[in-house]
C-alpha positions in Angstrom: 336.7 187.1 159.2 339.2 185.1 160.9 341.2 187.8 162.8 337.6 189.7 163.5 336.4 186.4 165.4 339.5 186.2 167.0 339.6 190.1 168.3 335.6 189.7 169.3 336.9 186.5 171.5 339.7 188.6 173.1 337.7 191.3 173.5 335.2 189.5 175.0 337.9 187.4 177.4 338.8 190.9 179.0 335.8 191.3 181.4 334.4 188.9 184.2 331.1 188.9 182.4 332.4 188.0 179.1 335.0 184.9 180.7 332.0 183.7 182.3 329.8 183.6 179.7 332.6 181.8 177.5 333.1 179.4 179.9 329.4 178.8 180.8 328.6 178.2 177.0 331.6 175.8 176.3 331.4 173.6 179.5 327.5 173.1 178.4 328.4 172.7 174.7 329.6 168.9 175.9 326.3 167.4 176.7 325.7 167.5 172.8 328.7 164.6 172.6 326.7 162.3 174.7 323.9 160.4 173.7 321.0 160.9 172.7 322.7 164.0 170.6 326.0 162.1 170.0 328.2 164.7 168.1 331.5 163.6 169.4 333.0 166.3 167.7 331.7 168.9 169.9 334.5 167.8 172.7 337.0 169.4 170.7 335.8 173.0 170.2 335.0 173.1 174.3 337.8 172.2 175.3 339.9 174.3 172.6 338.5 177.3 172.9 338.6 176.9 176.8 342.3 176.8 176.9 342.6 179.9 174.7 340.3 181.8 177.4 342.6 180.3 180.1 345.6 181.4 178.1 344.0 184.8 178.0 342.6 184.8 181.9 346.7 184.0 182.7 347.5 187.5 181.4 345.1 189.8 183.2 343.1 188.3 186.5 344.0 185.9 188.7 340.4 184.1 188.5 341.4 180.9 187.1 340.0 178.5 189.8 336.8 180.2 189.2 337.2 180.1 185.3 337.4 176.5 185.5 335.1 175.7 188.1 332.0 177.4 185.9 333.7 175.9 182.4 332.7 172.4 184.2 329.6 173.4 186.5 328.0 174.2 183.0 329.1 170.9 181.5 327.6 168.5 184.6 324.7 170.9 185.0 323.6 169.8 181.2 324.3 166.7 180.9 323.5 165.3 184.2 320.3 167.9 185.2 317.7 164.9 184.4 318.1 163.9 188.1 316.0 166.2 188.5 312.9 164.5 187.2 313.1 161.7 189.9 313.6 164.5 192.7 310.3 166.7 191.2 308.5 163.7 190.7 309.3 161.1 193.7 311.1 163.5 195.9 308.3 165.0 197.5 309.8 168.3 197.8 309.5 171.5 196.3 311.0 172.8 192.8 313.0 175.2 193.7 314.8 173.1 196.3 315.4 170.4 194.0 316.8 172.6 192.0 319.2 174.4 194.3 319.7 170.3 195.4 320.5 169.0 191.7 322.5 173.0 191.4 324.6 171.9 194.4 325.0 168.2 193.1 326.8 169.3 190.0 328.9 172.0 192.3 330.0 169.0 193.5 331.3 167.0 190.3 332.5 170.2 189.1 335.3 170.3 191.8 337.3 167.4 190.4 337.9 168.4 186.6 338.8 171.7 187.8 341.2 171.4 189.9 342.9 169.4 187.4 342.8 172.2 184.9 343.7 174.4 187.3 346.6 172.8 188.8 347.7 172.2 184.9 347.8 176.0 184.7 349.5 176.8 188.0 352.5 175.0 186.9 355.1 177.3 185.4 357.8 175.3 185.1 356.4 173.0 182.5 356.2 174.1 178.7 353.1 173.7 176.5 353.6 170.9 175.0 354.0 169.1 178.4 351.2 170.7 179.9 348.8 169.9 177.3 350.1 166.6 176.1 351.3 164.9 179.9 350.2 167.2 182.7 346.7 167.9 182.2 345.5 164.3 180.9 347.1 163.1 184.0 345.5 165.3 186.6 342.3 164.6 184.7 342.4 160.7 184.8 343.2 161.4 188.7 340.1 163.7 189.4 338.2 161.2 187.3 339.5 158.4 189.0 338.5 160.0 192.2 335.2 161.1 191.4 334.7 157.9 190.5 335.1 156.3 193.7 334.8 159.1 196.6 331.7 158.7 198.5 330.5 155.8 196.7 331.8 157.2 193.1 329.6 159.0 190.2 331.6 157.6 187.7 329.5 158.9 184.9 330.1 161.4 181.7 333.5 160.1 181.5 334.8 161.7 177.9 335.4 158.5 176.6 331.7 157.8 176.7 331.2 160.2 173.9 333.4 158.9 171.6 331.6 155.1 171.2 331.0 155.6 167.5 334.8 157.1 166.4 338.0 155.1 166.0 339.4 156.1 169.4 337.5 153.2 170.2 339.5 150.6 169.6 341.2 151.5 172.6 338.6 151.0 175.0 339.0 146.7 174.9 343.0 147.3 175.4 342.4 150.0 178.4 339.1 150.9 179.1 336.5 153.8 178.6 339.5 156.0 180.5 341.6 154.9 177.4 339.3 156.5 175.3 339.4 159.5 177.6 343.2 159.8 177.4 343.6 160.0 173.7 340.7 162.4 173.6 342.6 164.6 175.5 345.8 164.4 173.6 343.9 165.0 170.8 342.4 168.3 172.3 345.7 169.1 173.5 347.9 168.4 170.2 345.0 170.4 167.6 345.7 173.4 170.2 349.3 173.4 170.0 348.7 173.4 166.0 346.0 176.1 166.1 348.5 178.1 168.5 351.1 177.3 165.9 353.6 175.6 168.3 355.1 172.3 168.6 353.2 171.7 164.8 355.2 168.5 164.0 355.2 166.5 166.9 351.4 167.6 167.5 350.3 166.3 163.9 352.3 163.4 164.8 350.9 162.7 167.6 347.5 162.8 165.7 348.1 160.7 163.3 349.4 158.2 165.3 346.3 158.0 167.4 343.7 157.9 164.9 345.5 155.1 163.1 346.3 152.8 166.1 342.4 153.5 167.3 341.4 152.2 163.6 343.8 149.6 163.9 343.0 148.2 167.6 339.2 148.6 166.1 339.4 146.2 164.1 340.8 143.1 166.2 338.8 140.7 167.7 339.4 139.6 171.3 337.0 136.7 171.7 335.7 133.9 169.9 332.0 133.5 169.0 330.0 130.6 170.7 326.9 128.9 169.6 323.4 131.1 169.2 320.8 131.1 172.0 317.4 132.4 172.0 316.9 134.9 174.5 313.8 137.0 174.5 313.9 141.1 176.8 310.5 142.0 177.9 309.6 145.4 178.3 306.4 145.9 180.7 306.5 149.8 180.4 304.7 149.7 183.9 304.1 152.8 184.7 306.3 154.0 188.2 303.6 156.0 190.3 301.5 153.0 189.7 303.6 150.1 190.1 304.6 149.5 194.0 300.6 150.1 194.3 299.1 146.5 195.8 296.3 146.3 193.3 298.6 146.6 190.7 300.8 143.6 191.3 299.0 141.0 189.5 298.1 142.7 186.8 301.9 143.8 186.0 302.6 140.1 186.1 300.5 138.7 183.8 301.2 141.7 181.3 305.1 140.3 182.0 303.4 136.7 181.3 301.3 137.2 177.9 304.0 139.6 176.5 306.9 136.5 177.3 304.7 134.1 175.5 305.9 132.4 172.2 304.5 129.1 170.3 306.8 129.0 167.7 310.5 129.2 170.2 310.8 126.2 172.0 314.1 126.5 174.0 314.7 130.3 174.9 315.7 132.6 177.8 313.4 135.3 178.9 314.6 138.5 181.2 312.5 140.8 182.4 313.9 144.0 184.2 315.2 145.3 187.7 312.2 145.0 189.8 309.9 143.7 187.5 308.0 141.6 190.1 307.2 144.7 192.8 306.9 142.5 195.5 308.9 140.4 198.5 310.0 137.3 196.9 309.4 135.5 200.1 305.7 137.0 199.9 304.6 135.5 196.9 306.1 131.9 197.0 303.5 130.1 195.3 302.8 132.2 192.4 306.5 132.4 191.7 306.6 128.2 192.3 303.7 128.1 189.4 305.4 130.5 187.3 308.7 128.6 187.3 306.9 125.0 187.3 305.0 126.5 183.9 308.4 128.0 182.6 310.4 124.5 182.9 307.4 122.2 181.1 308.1 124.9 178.2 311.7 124.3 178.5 312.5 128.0 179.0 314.3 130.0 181.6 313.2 133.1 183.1 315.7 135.9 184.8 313.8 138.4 186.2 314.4 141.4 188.8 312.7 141.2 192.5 312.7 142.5 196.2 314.6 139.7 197.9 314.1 139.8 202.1 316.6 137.8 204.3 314.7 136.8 207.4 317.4 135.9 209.5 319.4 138.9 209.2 316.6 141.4 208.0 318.1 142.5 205.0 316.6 143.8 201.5 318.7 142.9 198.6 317.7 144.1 195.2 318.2 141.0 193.2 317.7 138.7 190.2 316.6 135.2 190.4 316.1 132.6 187.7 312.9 130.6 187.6 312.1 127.9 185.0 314.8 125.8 183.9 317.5 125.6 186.3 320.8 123.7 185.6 321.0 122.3 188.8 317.4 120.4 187.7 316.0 120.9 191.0 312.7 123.4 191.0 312.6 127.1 192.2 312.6 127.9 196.2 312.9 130.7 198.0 316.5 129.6 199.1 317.7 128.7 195.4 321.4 130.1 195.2 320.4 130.5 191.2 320.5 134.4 192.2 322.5 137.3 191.9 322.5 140.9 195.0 322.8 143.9 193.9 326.6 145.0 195.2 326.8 148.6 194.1 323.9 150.8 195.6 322.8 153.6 194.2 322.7 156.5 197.5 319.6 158.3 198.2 317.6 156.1 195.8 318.7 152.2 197.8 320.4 153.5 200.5 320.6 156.5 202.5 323.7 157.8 203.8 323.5 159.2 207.5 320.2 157.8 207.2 319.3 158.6 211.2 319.9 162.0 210.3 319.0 162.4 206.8 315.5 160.6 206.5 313.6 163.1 209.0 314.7 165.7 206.8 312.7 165.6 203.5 310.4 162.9 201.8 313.3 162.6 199.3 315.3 160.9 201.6 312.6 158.3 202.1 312.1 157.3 198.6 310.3 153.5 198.1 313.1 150.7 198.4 315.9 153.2 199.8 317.3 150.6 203.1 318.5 148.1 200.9 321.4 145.9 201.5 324.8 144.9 199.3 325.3 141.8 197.8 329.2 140.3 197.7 331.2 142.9 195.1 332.3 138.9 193.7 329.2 136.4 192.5 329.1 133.3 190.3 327.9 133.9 187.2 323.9 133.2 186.6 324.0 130.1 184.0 321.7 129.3 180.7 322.1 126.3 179.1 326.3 126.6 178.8 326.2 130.3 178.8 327.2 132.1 181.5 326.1 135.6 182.4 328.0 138.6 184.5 324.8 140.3 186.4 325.2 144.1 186.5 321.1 146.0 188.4 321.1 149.3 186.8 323.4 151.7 188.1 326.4 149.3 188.7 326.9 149.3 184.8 328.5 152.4 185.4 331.3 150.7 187.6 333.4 149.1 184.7 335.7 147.5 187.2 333.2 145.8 189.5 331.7 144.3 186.1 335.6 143.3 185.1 336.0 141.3 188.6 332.7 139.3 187.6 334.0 138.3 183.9 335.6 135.4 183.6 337.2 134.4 180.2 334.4 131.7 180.4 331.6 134.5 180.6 329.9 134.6 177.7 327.4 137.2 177.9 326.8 140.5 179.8 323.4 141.0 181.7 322.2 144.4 183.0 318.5 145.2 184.3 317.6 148.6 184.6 314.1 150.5 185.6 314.9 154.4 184.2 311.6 154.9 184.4 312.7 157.3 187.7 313.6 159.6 184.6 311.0 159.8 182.3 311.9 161.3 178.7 314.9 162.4 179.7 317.9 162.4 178.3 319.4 160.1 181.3 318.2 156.7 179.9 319.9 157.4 176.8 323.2 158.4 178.6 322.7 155.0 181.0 322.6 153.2 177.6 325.6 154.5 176.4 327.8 153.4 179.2 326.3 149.7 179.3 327.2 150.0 175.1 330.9 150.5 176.5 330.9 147.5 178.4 330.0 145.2 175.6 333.1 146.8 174.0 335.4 146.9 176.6 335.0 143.3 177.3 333.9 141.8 173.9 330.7 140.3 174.7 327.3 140.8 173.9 325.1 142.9 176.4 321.6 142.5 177.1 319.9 145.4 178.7 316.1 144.5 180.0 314.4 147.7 181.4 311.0 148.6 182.6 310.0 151.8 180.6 313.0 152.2 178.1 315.3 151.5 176.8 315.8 148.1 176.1 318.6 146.9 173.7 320.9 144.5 172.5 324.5 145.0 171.7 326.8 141.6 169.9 330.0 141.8 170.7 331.7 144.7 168.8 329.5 147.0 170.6 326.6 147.3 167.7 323.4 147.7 168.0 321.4 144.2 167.1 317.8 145.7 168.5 316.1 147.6 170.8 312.3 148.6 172.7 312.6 152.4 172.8 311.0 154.4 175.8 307.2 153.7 176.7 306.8 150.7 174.7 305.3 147.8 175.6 307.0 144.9 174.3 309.5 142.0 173.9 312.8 141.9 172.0 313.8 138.4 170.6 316.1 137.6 168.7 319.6 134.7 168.5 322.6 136.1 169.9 326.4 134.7 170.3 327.8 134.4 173.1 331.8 135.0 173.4 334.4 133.5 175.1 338.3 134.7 175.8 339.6 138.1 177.5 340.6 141.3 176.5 343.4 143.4 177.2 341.4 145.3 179.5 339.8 142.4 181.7 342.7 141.2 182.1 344.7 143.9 183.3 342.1 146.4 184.5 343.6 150.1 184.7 346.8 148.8 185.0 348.5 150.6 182.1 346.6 154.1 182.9 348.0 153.3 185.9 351.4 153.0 185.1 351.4 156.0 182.4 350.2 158.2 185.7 352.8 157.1 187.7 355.9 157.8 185.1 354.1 161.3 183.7 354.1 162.4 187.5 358.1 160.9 188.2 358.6 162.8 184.6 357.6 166.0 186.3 359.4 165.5 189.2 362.6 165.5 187.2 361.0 168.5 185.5 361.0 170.5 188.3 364.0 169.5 190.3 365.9 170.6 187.0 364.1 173.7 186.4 364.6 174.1 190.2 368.3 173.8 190.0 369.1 175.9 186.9 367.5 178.7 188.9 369.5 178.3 192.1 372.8 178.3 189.4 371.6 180.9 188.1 370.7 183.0 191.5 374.3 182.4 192.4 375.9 183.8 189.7 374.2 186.9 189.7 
């Protein structure tokens, strides 16, 4: 059975039709190592059994670009295709152009990781070992690093994501979710070297070594645990086509109100999600005065997600503001500093890129709440009681270095507000959840996640699960968590060490080449 799977794989390897429907299946067999699906394992049999069809593509066409670009089109266009639920939905256009839209989008992404596995293949001077084990994680923490950051960054589906529930985790705290990407790769790279029967010692090695030192690094603990709090995550579950309506303001807010209520908890912190009060803040001044006079009699706190308009300079900022208790003991106003912007916009949905000649275009392009303004990429903390909190408004979660510049090793507690509610039932809320998961690990603090539909959780410190409002329920979370104090690895040093580990790989094949360069000119000379 064996050799007949591998002859039916060659055979299939030696036609266009059959390369392309390899690499179409494995680049989509990813999305099933994300949440909600979580099979980490999956990343291993993609990427494997793509670099025996590259191995095979090497001998007879010269298609390899193309090879690679459709291995990761399929990955992005399944794990990423819920955007299309907010563009059918919101977008105002029709289907078939959101889909050639969302088709083009992941075109796109697919760009980076392939030409970092295709320039791994072009290189001929390197042997196996190097390419799979230095040259191709390299080139792939480059195209992620850029992706990341190029035109705003999409820094999401990173590997490492996938692999939150494994031991490779441990070293996300010491270098990050791109940590957790690296050693994934190495992984994929050494169990191919075995399966091709070369390089079997240092390979196994090399695999032993990283499962034990992600066990080991798994089990340390970075920062120390504080006293408990009382915080309480409401979850309004407003629905989104109904919710910027003006009828529909007041009744949102006392739904927020009643579900925030609690006799029995007489010190507490509530949060309610991004947006939660869909209106100006400067427009509803006195309701939001009563709310926060009512919430400071009680002795409770109140974070909560709102429109913020600067009159002077006529900006929007999407923001969170803290009503109720404050700790400078002076009441609620409009011009409170208790308050954290939104830095990291999300394009097309808060701001629109070459808006004067995008917006006349298509209703998509003038979504509700797309001119929005960013707040400094560096804020203070918002404060509870001795607790502070680093503020991350939905999408910025994914930006794990803006997050690292607003931890300080007196942060106790990560904050993110979402509204995912753009996405319905899709698998994208899980997936956002996932990467704010990381973060708590990465820096070793509880995370709170507040959102408007689902899915609202609670991570401690170590990254487990302590609770959670799943999609289209109504509710509130409460519960006593620990806040946690000191640094890791990681917030301290950022991507330094990735950093570094690119920059020697990529001297290393310098050296590489200028000797493989030399022994041929020897060689030409003598003959």
């Amino acid at each position: 059975m064996k050799y007949k799977g591998v002859k039916c794989f060659r055979a299939l390897t030696q036609t266009l039709r059959g390369q392309f429907f390899i690499a179409l299946f494995l680049g989509a067999l990813q999305v099933f190592a994300f949440a909600p699906f979580s099979l980490p394992w999956l990343i291993y049999p993609s990427f494997i059994g793509f670099f025996f069809l590259l191995d095979e593509i090497k001998k007879s066409t010269n298609k390899l670009f193309l090879m690679c670009f459709i291995f990761n089109f399929s990955m992005f266009l399944a794990t990423v295709h819920w955007i299309f639920v907010s563009m059918d939905q919101f977008g105002g256009m029709p289907t078939l152009v959101n889909m050639a839209l969302i088709a083009l989008f992941c075109a796109y992404l697919a760009l980076f990781p392939s030409f970092a596995l295709w320039l791994s293949m072009r290189l001929n001077f390197v042997s196996k070992i190097v390419r799979y084990l230095l040259v191709l994680p390299v080139f792939w923490l480059l195209m992620d690093a850029f992706r990341g950051w190029f035109l705003t960054g999409f820094p999401w589906a990173y590997l490492g994501y996938s692999h939150i529930d494994t031991p490779l985790i441990g070293f996300a705290p010491v270098l990050g979710v791109q940590g957790v990407t690296l050693a994934i790769l190495l992984l994929c790279g050494a169990l191919t070297l075995i399966l091709q029967n070369q390089y079997n010692k240092s390979a196994l090695t090399l695999i032993i070594v990283l499962l034990s030192t992600g066990a080991l690094l798994k089990s340390v603990r970075y920062t120390q645990l504080q006293d408990p709090i009382n915080i309480a995550l409401i979850q309004g579950n407003i629905d989104q086509h109904k919710k910027w309506e003006a009828g529909n303001l007041y009744p949102s807010l006392f739904k927020y109100l009643k579900l925030s209520q609690s006799v029995d908890i007489k010190k507490e912190l509530i949060i309610w999600p991004e947006s939660a009060i869909a209106a100006l803040e400067l427009d509803i001044q006195p309701a939001l005065q009563s709310i926060s006079a009512d919430f400071q009699e009680k002795n409770k706190t109140l974070f909560t997600g709102i429109i913020e308009y600067d009159q002077v300079d006529k900006q929007y900022f999407n923001s969170i503001i803290s009503l109720g208790k404050q700790q400078s003991d002076m009441p609620y106003s409009k011009n409170s500093t208790a308050r954290y912007q939104k830095h990291h916009l999300l394009p097309i949905g808060e701001f629109v890129p070459f808006e004067k000649w995008l917006r006349p275009l298509a209703p998509y392009f003038n979504l509700p709440m797309s001119s929005f303004s960013p707040g400094k990429a560096v804020q203070k903390n918002l404060r509870y009681a001795q607790v502070n909190l680093a503020s991350a408004l939905c999408y910025e979660i994914t930006f794990a270095e803006l997050l690292r510049q607003n931890i300080s090793p007196e942060t106790g507690v990560i904050l993110t507000l979402s509204n995912d509610a753009w996405f319905g039932l899709s698998i994208g809320p899980a997936q956002h959840l996932q990467i704010a998961r990381m973060r708590a690990i990465e820096f070793a603090r509880p995370l709170l996640r507040s959102t408007n539909t689902g899915i609202t959780a609670i991570y401690d410190s170590l990254g487990q699960e302590k609770g959670r409002l799943t999609a289209n329920q109504a509710g509130a979370l409460r519960m006593k968590i620990y806040p946690a104090l000191g640094s890791t690895p990681y917030q301290y040093f950022g991507s330094l060490f990735i950093n570094l580990y690119c920059i020697i790989v990529l001297l290393l094949l310098g050296v590489i080449y200028q000797r493989k360069t030399k022994i041929n000119n020897i060689k030409s000379t003598s003959i």
